[in-house]
DRENDO-1510 file (C-alpha; in Angstrom, 1 decimal, always signed):
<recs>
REC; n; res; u; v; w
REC; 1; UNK; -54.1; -27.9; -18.6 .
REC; 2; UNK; -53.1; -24.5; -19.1 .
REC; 3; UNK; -54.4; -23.0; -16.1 .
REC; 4; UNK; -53.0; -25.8; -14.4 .
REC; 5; UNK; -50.0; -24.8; -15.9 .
REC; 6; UNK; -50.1; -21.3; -15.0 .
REC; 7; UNK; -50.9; -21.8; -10.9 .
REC; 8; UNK; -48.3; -24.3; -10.4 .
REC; 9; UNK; -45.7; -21.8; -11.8 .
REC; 10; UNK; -47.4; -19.0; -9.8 .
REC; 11; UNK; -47.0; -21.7; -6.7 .
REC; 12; UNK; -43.7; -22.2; -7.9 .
REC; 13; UNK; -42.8; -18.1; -7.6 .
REC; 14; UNK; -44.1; -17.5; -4.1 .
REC; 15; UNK; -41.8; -20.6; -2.8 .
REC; 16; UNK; -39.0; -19.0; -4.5 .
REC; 17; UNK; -39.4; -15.2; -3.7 .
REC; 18; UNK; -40.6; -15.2; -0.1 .
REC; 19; UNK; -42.1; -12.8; +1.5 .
REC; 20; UNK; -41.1; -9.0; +1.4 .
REC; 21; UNK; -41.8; -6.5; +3.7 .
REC; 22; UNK; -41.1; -5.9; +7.1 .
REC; 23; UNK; -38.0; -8.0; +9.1 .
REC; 24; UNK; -40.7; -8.6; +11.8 .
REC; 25; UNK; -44.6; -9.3; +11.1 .
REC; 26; UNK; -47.5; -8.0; +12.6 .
REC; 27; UNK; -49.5; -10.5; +14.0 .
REC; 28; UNK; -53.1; -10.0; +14.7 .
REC; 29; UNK; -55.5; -12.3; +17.4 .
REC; 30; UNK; -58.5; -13.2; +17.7 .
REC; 31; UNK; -61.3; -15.9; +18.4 .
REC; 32; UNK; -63.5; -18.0; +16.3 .
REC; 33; UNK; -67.5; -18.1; +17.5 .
REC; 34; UNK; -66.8; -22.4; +18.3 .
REC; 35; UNK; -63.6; -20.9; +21.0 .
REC; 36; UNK; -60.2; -21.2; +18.3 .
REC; 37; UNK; -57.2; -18.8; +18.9 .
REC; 38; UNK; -56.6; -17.2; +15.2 .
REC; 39; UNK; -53.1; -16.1; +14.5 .
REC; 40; UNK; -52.9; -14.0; +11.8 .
REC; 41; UNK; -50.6; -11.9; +9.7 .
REC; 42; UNK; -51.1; -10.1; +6.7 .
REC; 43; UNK; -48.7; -10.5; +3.9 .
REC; 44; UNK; -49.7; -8.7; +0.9 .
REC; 45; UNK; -46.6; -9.1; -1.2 .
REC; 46; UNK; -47.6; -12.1; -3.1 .
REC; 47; UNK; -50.9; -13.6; -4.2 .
REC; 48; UNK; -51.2; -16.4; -1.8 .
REC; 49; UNK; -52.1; -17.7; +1.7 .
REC; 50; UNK; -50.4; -20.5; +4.0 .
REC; 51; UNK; -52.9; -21.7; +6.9 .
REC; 52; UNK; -51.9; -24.0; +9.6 .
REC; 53; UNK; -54.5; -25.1; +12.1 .
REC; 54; UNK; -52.5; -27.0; +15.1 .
REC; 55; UNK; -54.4; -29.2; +17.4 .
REC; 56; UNK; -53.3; -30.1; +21.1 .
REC; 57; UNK; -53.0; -33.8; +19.4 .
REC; 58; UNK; -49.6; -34.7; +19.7 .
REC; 59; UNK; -48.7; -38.0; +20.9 .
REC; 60; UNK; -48.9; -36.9; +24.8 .
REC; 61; UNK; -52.7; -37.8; +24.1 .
REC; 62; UNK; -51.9; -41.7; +23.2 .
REC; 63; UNK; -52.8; -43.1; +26.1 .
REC; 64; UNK; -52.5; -47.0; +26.2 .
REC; 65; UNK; -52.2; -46.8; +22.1 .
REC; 66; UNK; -48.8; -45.5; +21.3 .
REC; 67; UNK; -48.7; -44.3; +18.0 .
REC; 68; UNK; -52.2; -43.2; +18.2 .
REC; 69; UNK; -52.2; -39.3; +17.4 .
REC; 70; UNK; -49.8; -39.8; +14.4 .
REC; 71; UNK; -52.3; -42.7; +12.9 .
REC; 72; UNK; -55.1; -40.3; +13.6 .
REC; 73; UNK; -53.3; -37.3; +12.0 .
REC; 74; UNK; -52.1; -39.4; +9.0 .
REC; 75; UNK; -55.9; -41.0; +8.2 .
REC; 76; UNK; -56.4; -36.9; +7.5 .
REC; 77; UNK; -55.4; -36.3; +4.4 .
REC; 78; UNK; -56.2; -40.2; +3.0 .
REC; 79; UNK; -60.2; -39.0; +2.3 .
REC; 80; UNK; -62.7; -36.8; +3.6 .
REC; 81; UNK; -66.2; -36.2; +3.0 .
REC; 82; UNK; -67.4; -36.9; -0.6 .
REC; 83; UNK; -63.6; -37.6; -1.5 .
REC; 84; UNK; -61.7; -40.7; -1.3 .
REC; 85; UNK; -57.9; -40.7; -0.8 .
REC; 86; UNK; -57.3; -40.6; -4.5 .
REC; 87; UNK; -60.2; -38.1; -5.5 .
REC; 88; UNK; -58.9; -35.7; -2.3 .
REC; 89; UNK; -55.5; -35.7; -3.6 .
REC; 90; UNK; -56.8; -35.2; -7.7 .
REC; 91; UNK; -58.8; -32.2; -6.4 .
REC; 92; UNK; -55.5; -30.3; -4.7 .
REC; 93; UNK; -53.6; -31.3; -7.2 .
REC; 94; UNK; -54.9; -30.0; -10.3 .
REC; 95; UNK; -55.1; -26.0; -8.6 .
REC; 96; UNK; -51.6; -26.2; -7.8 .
REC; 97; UNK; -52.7; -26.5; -3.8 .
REC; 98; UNK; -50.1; -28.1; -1.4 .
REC; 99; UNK; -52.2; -29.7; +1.2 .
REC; 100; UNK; -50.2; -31.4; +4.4 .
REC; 101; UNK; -50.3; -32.8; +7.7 .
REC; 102; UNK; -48.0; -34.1; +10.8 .
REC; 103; UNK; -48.0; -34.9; +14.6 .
REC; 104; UNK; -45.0; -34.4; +17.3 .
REC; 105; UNK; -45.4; -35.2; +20.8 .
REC; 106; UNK; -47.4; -31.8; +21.6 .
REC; 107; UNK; -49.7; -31.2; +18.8 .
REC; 108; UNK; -50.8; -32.7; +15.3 .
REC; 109; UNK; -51.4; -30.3; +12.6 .
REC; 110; UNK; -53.1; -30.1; +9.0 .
REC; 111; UNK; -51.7; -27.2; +6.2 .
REC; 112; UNK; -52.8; -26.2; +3.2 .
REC; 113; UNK; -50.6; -23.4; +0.8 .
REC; 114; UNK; -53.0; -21.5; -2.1 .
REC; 115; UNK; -53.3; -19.2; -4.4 .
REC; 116; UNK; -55.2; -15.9; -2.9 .
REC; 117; UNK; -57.2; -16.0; -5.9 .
REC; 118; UNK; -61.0; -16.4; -4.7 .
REC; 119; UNK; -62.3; -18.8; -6.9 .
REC; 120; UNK; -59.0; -20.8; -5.7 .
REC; 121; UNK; -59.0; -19.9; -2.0 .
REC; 122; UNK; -62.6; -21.0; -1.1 .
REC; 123; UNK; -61.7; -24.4; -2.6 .
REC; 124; UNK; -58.8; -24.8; -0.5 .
REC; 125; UNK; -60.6; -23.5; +2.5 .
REC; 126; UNK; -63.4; -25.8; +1.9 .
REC; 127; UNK; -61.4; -29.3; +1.5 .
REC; 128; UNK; -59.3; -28.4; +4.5 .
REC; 129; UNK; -62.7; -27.9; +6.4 .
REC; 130; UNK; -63.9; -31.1; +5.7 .
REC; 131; UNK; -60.6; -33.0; +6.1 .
REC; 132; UNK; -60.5; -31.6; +9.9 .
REC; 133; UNK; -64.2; -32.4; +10.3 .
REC; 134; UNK; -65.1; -35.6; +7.9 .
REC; 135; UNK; -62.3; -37.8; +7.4 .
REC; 136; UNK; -63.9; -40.9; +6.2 .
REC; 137; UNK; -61.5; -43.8; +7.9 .
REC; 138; UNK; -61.8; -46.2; +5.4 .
REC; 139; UNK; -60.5; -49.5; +5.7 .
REC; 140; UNK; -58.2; -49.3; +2.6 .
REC; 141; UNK; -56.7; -46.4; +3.9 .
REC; 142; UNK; -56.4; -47.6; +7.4 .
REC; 143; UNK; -54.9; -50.9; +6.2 .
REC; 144; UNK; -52.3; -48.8; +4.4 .
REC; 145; UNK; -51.2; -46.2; +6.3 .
REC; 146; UNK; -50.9; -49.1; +9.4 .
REC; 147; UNK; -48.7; -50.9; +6.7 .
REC; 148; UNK; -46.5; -47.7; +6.6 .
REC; 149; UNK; -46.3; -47.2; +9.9 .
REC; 150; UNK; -45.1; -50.8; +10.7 .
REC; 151; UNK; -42.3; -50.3; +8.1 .
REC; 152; UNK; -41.3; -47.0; +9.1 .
REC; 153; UNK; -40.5; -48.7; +12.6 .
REC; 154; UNK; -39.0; -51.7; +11.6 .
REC; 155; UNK; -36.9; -48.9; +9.6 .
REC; 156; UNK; -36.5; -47.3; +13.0 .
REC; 157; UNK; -35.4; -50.1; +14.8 .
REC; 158; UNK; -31.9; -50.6; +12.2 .
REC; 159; UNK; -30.6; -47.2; +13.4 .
REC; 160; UNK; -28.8; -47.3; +16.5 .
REC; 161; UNK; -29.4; -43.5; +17.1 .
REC; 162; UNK; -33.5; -43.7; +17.1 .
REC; 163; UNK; -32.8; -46.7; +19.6 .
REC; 164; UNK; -30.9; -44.4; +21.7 .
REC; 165; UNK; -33.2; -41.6; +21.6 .
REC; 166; UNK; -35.9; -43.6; +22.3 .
REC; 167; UNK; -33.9; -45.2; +25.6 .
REC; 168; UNK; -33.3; -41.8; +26.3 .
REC; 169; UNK; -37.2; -40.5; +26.0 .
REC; 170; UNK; -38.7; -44.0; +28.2 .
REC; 171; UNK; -36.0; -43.6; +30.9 .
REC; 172; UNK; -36.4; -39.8; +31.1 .
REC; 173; UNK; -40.2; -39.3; +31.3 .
REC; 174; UNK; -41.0; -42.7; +33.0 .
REC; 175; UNK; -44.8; -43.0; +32.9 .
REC; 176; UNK; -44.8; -39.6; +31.5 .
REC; 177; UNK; -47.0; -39.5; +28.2 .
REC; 178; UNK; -43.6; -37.7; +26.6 .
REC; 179; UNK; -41.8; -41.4; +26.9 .
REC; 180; UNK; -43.1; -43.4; +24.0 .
REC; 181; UNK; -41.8; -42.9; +21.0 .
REC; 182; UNK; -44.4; -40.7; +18.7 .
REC; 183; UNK; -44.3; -43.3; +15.8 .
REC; 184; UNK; -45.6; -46.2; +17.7 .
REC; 185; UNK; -44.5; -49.4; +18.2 .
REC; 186; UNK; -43.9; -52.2; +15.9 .
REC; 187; UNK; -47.0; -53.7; +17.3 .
REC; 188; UNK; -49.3; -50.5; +18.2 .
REC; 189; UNK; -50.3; -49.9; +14.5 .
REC; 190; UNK; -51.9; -53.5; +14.7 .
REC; 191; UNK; -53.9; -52.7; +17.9 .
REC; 192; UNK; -55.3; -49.4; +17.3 .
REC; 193; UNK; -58.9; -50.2; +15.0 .
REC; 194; UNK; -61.1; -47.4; +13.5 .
REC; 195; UNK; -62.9; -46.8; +16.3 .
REC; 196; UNK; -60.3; -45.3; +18.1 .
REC; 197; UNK; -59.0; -43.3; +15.5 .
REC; 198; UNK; -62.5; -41.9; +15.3 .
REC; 199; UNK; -62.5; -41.0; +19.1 .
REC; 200; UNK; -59.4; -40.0; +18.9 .
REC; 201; UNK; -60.7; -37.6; +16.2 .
REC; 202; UNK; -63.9; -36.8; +17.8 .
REC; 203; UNK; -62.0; -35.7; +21.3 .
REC; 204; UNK; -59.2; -34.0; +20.2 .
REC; 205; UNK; -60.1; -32.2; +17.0 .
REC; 206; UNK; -62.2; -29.9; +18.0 .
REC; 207; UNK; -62.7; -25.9; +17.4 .
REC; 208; UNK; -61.7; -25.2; +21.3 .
REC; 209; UNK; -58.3; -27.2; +20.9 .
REC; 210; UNK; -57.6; -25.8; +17.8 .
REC; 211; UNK; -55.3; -22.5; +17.0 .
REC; 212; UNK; -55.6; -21.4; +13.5 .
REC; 213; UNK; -52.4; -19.6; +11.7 .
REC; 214; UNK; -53.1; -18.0; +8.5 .
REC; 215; UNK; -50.4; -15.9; +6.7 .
REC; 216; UNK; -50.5; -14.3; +3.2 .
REC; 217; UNK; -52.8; -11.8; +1.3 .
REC; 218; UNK; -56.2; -11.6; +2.5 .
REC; 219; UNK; -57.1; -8.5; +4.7 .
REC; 220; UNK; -58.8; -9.0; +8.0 .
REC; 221; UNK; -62.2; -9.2; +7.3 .
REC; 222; UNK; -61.3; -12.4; +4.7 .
REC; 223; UNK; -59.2; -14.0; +7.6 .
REC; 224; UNK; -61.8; -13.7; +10.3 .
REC; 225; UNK; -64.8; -15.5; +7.3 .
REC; 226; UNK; -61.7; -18.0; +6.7 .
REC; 227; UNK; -61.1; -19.1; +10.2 .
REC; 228; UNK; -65.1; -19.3; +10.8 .
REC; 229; UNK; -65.6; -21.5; +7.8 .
REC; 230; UNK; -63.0; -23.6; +8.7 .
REC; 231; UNK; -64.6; -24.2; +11.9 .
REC; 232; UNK; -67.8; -24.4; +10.9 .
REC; 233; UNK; -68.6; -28.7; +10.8 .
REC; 234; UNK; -66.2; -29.0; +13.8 .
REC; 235; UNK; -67.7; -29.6; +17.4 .
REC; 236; UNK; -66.9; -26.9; +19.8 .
REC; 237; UNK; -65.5; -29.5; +22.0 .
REC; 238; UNK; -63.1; -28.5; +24.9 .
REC; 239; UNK; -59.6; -28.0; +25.2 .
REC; 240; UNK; -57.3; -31.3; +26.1 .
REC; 241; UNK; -56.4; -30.7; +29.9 .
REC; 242; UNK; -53.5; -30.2; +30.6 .
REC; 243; UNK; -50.5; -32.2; +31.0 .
REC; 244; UNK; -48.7; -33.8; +34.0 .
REC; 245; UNK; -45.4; -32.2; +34.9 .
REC; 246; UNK; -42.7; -34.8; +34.3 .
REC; 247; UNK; -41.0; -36.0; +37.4 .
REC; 248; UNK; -37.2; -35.5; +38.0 .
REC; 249; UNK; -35.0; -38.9; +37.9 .
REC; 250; UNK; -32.1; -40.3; +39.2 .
REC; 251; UNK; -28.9; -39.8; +37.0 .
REC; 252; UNK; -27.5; -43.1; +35.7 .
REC; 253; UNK; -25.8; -44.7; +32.5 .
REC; 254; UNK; -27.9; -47.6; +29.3 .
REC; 255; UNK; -25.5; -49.2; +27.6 .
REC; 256; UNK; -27.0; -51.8; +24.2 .
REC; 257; UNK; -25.2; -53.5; +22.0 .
REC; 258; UNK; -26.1; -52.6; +18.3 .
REC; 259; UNK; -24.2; -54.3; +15.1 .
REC; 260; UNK; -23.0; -51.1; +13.9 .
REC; 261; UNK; -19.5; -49.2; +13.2 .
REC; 262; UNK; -20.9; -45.9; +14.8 .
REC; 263; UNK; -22.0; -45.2; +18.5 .
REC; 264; UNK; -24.3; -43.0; +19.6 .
REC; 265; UNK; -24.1; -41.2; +22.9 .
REC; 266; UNK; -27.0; -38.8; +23.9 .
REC; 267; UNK; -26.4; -37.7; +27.6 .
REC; 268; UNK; -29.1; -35.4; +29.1 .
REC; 269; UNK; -31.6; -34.4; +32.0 .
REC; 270; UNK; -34.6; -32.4; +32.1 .
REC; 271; UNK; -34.9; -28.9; +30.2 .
REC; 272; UNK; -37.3; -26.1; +29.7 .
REC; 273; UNK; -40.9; -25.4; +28.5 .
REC; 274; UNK; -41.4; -23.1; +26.0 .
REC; 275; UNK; -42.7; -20.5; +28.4 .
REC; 276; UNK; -39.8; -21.1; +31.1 .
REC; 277; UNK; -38.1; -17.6; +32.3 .
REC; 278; UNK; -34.7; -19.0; +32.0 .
REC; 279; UNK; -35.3; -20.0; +28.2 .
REC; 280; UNK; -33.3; -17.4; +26.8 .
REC; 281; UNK; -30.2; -17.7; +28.7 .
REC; 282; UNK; -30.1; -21.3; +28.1 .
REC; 283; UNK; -30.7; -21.0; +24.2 .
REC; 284; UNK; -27.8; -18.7; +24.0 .
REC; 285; UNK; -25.9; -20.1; +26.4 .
REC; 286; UNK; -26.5; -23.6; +25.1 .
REC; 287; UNK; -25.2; -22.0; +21.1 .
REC; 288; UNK; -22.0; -21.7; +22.6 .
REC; 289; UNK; -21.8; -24.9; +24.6 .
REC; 290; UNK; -23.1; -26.9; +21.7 .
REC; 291; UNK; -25.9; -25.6; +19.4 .
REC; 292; UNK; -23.5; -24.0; +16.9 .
REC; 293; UNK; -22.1; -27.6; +16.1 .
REC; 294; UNK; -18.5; -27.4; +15.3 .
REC; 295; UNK; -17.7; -24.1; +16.2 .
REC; 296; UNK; -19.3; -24.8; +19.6 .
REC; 297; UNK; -17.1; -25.6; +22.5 .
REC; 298; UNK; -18.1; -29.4; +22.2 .
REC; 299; UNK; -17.0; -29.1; +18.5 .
REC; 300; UNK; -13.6; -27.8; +19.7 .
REC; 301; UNK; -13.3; -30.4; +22.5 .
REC; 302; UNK; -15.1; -33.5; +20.8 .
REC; 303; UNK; -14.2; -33.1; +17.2 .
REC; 304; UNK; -11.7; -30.6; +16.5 .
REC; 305; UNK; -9.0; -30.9; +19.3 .
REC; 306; UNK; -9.4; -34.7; +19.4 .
REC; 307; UNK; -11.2; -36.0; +16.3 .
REC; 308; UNK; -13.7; -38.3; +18.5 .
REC; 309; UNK; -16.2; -37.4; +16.4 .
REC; 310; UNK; -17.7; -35.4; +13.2 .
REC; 311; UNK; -21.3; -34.8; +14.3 .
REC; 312; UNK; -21.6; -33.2; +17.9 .
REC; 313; UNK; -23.7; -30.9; +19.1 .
REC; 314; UNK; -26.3; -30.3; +22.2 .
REC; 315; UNK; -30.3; -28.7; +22.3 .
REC; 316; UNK; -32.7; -27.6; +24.4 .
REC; 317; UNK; -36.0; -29.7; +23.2 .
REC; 318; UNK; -38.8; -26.8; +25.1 .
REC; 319; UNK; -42.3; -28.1; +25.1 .
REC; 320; UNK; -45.4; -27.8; +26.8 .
REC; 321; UNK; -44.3; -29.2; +29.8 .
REC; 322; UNK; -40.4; -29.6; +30.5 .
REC; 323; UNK; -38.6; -31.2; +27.4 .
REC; 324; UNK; -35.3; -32.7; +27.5 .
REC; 325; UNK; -31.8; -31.0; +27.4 .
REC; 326; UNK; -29.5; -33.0; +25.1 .
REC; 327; UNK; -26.5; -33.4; +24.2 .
REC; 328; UNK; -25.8; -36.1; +21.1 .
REC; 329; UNK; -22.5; -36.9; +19.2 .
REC; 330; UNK; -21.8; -40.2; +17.0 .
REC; 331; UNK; -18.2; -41.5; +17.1 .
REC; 332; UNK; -16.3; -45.3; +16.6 .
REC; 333; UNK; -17.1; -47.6; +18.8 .
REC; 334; UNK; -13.2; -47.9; +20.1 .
REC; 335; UNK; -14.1; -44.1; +21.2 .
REC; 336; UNK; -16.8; -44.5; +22.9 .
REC; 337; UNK; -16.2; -44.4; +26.7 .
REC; 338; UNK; -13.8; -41.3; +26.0 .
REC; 339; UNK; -16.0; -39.6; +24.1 .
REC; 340; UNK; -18.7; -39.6; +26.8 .
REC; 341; UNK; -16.3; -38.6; +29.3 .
REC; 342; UNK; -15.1; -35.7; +26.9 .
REC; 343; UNK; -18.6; -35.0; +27.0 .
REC; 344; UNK; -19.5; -35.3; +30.5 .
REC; 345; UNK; -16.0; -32.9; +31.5 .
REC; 346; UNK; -16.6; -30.3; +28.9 .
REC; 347; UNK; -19.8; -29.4; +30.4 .
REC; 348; UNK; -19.2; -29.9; +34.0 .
REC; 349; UNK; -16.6; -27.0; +33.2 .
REC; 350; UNK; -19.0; -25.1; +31.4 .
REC; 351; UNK; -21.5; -24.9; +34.2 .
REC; 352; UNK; -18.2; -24.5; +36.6 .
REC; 353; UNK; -17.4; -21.1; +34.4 .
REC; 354; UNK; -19.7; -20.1; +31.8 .
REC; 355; UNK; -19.1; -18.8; +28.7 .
REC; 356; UNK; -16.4; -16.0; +27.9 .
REC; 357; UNK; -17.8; -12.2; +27.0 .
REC; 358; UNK; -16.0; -13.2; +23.2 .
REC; 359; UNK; -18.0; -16.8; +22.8 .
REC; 360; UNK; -21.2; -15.4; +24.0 .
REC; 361; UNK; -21.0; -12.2; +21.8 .
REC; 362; UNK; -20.4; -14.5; +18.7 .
REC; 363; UNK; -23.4; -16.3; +19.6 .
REC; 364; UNK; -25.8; -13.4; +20.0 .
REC; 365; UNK; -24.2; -12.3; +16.6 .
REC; 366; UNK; -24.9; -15.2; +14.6 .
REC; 367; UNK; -28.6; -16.0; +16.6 .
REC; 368; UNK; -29.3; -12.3; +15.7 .
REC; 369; UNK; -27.7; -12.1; +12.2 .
REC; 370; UNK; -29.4; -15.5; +11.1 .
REC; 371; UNK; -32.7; -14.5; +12.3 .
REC; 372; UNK; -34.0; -12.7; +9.4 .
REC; 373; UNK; -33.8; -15.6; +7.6 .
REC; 374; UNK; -36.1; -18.2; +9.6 .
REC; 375; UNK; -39.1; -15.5; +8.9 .
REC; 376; UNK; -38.0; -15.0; +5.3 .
REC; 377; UNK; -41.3; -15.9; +3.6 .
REC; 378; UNK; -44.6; -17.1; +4.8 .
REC; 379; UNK; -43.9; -20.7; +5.0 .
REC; 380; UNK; -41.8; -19.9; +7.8 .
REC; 381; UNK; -43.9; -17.0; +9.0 .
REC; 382; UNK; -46.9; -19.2; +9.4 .
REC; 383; UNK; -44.5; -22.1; +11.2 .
REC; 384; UNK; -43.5; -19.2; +13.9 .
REC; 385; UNK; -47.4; -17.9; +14.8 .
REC; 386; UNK; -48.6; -21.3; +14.9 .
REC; 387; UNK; -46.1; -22.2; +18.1 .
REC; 388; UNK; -46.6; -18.5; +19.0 .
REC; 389; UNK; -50.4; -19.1; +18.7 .
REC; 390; UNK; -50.3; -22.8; +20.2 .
REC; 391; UNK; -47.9; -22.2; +23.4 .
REC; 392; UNK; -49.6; -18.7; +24.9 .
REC; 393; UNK; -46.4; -16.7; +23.7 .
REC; 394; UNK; -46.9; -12.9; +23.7 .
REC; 395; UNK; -47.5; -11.6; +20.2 .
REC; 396; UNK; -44.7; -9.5; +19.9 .
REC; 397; UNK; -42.4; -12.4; +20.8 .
REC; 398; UNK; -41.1; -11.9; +17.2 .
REC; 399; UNK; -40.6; -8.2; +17.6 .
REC; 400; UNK; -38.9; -8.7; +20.9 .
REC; 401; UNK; -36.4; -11.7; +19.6 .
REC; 402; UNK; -33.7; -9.9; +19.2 .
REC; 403; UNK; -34.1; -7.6; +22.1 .
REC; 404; UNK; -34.2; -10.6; +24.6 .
REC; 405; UNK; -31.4; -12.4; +22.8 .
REC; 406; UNK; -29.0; -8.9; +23.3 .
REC; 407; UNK; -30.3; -8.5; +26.7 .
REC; 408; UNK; -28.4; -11.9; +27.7 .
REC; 409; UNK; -25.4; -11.5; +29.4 .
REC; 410; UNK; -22.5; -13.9; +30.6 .
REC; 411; UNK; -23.6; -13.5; +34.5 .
REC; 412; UNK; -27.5; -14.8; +33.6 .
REC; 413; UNK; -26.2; -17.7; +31.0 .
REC; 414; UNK; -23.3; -18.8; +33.9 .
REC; 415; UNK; -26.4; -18.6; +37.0 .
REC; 416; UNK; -28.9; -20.6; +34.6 .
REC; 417; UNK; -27.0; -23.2; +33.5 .
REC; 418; UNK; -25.9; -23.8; +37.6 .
REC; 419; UNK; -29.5; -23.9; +38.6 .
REC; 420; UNK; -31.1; -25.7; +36.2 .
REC; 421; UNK; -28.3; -28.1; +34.5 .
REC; 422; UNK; -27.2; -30.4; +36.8 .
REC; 423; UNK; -24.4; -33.0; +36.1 .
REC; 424; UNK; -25.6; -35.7; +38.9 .
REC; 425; UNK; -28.8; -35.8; +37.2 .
REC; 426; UNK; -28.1; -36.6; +33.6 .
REC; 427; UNK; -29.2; -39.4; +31.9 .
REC; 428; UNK; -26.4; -40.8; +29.4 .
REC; 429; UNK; -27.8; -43.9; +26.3 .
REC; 430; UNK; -24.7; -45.8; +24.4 .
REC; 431; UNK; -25.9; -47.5; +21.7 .
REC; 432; UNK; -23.4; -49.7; +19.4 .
REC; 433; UNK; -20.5; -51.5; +19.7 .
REC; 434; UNK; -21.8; -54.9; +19.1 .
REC; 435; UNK; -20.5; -57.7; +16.6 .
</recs>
């Protein structure tokens, strides 16, 4: 109990402290024997290691069964090989090891945070081998976590706002495997059996579709036996193909009634990839039209000048194919037609003008000056290489940030935002109002 003692408060420490060192990591590449991208970085600062292996999973790979990939990914971590959901959880749990999984619409992932210590390590490294290779599906834990995802919907389905995204998302992408909500259905859960989480499992998580991210203090030589152990009982298998490009629609307004004292307005269109060449001049450009919140220029318009509403802002969602460009706000249902045309006008002049030399200086500023901070220990290290790692990004991509974020100027925000935001196009979802 001691020991136990002593590693959790040793866990506790590295969460606290972070990571020291350099502002921007060296990241090192490679690939496994069975085909997986390794992103590594060496962190030698304090005794332990985050890994995060990211699987083209995501719910783009549904199919017919929405809600599919995040079943699959949840069964994970609910008992694998010899260990049942109980045992599995025992065994991390007395070392102090923080083992964790999720799904988006591009990927599903499994994590596991541990001491460097050997003895330590190679038992984390082993149980997060076998819970990407052996999960054992069994019907208690499929029964339950189908349970929780049939509660987390009917959860869903009281908030007006995931009703509007959701609007948003089918309208948007159509047929596109980006439209159905991640989560499922209400009624999904109770149509997907075990054997298609097991295909699911057997397609998709496989060593070729797999990146590995590994951050903390192991040299090189450790990293490389790491990443081929942990893809050691996994199939080679091949990479999922790639995605379809979502098609452009028509602009147009969805109006629902929801019994609530709050409407939400999300109006929107098409947006970027992760890879897109105007990506930078639309993030910046996009802090000063609304990704700085209140101190954005839809903070001053909606909120500030005319008290429509307290949470407005706007985001460019950049995925592996085009994600959406959004902007969101929440206001009384008396204000909601003038909010959305506050909405609709502040940006039509913002595309008309651009930002001012002062507005986009402040927002290179505090996107500069706040950087240091999303890479401030290796949770958040090991986050960064794993998109890095899973999206083809260049590995200097963190040592150029702030380079590419300077090199934006007022002329390249004004010309991206005229070519590739376009009013006539957007998509606007009202959700509220009702008795």
């Amino acid at each position: 109990m001691a020991n136990k003692r002593h590693l959790l408060w040793l866990l506790l420490l590295c969460v606290l402290v972070g990571t020291a060192g350099a502002a921007t990591p060296r990241i090192q590449s490679w690939t496994t024997s069975k085909g997986a991208k390794v992103v590594f970085v060496q962190a030698d600062a304090l005794p332990m290691l985050d890994i995060r292996v990211v699987f083209d999973a995501g719910s783009a790979r549904d199919g017919k069964h929405a809600g599919l990939a995040a079943f699959t990914n949840g069964m994970l971590t609910e008992g694998a090989g010899d260990w049942d959901a109980d045992a599995l959880a025992r065994r991390v749990e007395d070392r102090g090891i923080q083992l964790g999984s999720g799904s988006l619409r591009d990927m599903g992932w499994v994590s596991v945070r541990s001491l460097s210590e050997k003895k330590t390590l190679d038992l984390a490294v082993d149980t997060l081998a076998t819970v990407m290779a052996k999960p054992r599906f069994d019907a208690e834990s499929i029964a339950r976590v189908r349970q929780q995802m049939i509660v987390a919907r009917r959860q869903a389905l009281q908030s007006p706002g995931t009703i509007a995204s959701e609007r948003f998302y089918g309208t948007l992408y159509g047929k596109h495997p980006y439209a159905h909500p991640p989560g499922g259905t209400e009624a999904s859960p109770k149509q997907i059996d075990r054997d298609m989480l097991r295909r699911f499992h057997r397609t998709y998580y496989v060593a070729a579709n797999a990146v590995i991210a590994m951050v903390g203090k192991v040299d090189r030589a450790r990293a490389e036996q790491i990443a081929e152990r942990l893809m050691a009982d996994l199939p080679r298998g091949v990479h999922a193909p790639k995605l379809p490009q979502p098609k452009a629609v028509k602009g147009g307004g969805l109006r629902q009634d929801f019994p609530s004292t709050q409407t939400h307005i999300l109006i929107g269109q098409l947006g970027v990839t992760r890879t897109d060449t105007d990506y930078f001049p639309l993030y910046v450009g996009n802090h000063v039209l609304g990704g700085s919140s209140l101190v954005s220029i839809l903070g001053e318009e909606v909120r500030n000048k005319r008290g429509l509403s307290y949470s407005v802002y706007s985001y460019f969602s950049a995925m592996r194919v085009p994600g959406p460009f959004l902007m969101v706000a929440q206001t009384k249902n008396a204000k909601a037609d003038e909010t959305l045309d506050v909405m609709r006008d502040t940006l039509d002049r913002f595309i008309a003008a651009g930002p001012s030399q002062a507005q986009l200086d402040s927002a290179k500023k505090n996107l500069i000056g706040g950087f240091p901070l999303k890479i401030s220990n290796n949770a958040k290290i090991v986050e960064y290489i794993a998109m890095i790692g899973f999206y083809g990004l260049p590995l200097d991509w963190l040592d150029t940030l702030t380079a590419k974020l300077e090199a934006v100027t007022v002329d390249r925000v004004h010309d991206a935002f005229r070519r590739r935001v376009e009013p006539a196009r957007n998509i606007s979802v009202v959700v509220g109002g009702g008795k």
